[in-house]
N, CA, C and O of each residue as an XYZ file, in Angstrom:
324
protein
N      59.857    133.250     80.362
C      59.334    133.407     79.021
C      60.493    133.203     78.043
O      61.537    133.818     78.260
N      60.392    132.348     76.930
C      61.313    131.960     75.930
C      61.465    133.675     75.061
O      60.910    134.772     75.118
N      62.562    133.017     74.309
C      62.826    134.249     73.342
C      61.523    134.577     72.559
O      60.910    135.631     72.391
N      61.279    133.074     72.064
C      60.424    132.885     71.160
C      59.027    133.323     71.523
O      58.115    133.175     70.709
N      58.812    133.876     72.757
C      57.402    134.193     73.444
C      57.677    135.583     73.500
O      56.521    136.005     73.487
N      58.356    136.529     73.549
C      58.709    137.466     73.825
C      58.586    138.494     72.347
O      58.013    139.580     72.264
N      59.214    137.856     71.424
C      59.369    137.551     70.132
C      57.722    138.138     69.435
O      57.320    139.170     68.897
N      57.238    137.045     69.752
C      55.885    136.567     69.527
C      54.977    138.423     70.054
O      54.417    139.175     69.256
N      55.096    138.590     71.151
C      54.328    139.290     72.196
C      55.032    140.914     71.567
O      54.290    141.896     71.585
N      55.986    141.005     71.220
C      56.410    142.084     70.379
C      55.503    142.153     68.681
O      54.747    142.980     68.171
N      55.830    141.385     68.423
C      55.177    140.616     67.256
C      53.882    141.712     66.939
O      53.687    142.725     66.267
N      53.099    140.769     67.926
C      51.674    141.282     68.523
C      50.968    142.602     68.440
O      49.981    142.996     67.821
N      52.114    143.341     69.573
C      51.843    144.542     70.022
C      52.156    145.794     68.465
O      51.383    146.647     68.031
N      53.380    145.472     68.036
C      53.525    146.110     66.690
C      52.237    145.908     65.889
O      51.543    146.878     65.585
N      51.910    144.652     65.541
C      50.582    144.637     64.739
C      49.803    145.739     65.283
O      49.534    146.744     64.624
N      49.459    145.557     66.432
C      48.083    146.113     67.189
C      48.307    147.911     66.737
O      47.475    148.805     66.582
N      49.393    147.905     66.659
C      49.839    149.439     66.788
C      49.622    150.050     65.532
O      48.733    150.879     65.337
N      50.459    149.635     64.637
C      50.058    149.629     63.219
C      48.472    150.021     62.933
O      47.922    151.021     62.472
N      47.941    148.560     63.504
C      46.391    149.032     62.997
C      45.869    150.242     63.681
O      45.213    151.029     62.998
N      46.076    150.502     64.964
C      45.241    151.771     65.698
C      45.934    152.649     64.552
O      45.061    153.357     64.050
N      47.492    152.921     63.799
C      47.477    154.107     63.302
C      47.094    154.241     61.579
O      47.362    155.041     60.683
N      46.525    153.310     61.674
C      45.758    153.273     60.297
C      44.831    153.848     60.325
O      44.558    154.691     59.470
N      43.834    153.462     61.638
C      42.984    153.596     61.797
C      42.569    154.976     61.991
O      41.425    155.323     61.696
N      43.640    155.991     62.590
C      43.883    157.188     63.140
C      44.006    157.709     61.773
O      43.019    158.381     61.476
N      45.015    157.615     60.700
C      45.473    157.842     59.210
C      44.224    158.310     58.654
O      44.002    159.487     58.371
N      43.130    157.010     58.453
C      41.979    157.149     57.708
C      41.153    157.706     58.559
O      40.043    157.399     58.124
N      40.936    158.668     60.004
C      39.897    159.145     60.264
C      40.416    160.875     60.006
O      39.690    161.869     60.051
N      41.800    160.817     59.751
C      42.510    162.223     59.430
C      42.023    162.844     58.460
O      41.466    163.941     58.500
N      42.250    162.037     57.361
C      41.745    162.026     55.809
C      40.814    162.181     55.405
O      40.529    162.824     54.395
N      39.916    161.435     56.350
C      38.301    161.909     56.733
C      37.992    163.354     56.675
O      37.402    163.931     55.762
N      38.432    163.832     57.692
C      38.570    164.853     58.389
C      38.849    165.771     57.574
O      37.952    166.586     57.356
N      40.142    165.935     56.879
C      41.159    167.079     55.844
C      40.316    166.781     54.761
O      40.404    167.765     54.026
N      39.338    165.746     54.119
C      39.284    165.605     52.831
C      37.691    166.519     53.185
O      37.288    167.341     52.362
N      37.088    166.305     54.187
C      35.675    166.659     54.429
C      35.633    168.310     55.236
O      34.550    168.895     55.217
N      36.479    168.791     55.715
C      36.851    170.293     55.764
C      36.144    171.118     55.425
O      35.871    171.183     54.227
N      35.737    171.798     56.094
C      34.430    172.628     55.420
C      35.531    174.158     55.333
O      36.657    174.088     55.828
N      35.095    175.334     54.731
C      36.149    176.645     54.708
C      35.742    177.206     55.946
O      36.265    178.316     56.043
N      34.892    176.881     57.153
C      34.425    177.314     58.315
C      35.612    177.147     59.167
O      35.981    178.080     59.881
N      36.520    175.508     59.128
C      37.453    175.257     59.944
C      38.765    175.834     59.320
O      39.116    175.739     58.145
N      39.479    176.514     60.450
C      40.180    177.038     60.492
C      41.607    177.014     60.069
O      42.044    176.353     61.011
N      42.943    177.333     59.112
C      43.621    176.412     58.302
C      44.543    176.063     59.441
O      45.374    175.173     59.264
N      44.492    176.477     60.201
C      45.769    176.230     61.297
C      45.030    174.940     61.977
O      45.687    174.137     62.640
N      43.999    174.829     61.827
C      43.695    173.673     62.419
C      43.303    172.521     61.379
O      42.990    171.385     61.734
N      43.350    172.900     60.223
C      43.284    171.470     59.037
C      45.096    171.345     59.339
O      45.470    170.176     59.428
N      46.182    172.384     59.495
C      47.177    172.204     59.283
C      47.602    171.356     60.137
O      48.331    170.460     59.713
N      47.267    171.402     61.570
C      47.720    170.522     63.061
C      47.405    169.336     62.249
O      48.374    168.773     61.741
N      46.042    168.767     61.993
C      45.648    167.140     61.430
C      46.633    166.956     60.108
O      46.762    165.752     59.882
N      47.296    167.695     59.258
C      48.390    167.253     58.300
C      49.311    166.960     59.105
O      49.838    165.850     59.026
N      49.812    168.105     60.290
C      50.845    167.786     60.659
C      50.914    166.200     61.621
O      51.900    165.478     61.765
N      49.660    166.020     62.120
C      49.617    165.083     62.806
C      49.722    163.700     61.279
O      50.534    162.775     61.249
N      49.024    163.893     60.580
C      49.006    163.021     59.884
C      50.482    162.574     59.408
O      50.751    161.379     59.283
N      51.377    163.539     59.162
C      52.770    163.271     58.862
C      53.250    162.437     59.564
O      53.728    161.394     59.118
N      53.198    162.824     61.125
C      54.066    162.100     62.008
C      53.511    160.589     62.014
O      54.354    159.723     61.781
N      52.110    160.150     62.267
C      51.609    159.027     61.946
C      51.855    158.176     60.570
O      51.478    157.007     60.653
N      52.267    158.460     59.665
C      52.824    158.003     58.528
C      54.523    157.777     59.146
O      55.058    156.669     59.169
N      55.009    158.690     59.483
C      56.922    158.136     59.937
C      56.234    157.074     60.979
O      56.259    155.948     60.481
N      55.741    157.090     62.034
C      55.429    156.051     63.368
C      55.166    155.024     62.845
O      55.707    154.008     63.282
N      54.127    154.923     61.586
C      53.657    153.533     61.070
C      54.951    153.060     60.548
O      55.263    151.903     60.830
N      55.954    153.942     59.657
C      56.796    153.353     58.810
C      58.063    152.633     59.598
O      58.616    151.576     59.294
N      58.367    153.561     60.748
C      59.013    152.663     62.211
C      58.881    151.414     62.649
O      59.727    150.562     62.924
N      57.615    151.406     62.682
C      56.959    150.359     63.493
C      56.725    149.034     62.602
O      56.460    147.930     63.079
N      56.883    149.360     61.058
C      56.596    148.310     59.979
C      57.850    147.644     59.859
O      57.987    146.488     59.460
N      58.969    148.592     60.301
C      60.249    148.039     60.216
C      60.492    147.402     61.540
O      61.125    146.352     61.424
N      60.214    147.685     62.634
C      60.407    147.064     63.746
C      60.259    145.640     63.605
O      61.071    144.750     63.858
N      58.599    145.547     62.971
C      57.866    144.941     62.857
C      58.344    143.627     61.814
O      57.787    142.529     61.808
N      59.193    143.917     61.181
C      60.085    143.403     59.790
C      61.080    142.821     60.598
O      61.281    141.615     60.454
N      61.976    143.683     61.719
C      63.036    143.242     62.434
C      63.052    141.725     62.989
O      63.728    140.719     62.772
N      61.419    142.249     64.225
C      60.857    140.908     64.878
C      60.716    139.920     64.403
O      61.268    138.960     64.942
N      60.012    139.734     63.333
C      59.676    139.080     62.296
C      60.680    138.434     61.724
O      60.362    137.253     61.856
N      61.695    138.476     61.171
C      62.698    138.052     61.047
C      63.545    137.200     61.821
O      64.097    136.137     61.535
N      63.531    137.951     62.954
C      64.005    136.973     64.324
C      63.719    136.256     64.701
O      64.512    135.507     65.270
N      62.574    136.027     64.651
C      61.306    135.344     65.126
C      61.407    133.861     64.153
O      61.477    132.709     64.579
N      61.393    134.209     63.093
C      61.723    133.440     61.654
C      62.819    132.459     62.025
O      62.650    131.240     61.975
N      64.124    133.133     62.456
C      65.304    132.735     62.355
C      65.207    131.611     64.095
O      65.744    130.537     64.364
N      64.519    132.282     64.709
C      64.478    131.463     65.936
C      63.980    129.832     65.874
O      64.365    128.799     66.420
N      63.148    130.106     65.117
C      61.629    129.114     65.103
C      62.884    127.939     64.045
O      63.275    126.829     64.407
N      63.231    128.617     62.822
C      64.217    127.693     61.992
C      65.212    127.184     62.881
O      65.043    125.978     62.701
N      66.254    127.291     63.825
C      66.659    127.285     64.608
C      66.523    126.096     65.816
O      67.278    125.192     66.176
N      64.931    126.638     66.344
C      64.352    125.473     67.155
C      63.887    123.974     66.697
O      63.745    122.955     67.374
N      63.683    124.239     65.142
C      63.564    123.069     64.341
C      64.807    122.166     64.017
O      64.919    120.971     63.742
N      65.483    122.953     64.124
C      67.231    122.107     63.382
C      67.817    121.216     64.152
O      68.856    120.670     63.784
């Protein structure tokens, strides 16, 4: 497998990841914004706290994602020259 496939397949998987924690983000929000005073605060608090960490993971992964991307960029310019 070339750099450039590898590259690519990182690429990929960051996207994919990203979106599942979006996806996770907005069912949190769901969740904390729709809260009834029945549920318990220690347990709206776990879904903030979870929600925190999913906001740093996305912001990781956007940079990873920025890294690859870049490389990827620089490869492809590279293979053209």
């Amino acid at each position: 497998m070339s750099r450039l496939d590898e590259l690519q397949e990182q690429i990929s998987i960051l996207e994919e990841s990203i979106e599942r924690i979006e996806r996770r983000i907005s069912d949190l929000r769901d969740l904390i914004d729709n809260a009834s005073d029945d549920v318990p605060s220690y347990i709206v608090q776990s879904w903030e706290d979870e929600l925190d960490n999913l906001y740093e993971e996305k912001i990781d992964n956007e940079e990873r994602l920025d890294e690859y991307q870049n490389e990827y960029d620089d490869w492809e310019e590279y293979d053209e020259g």
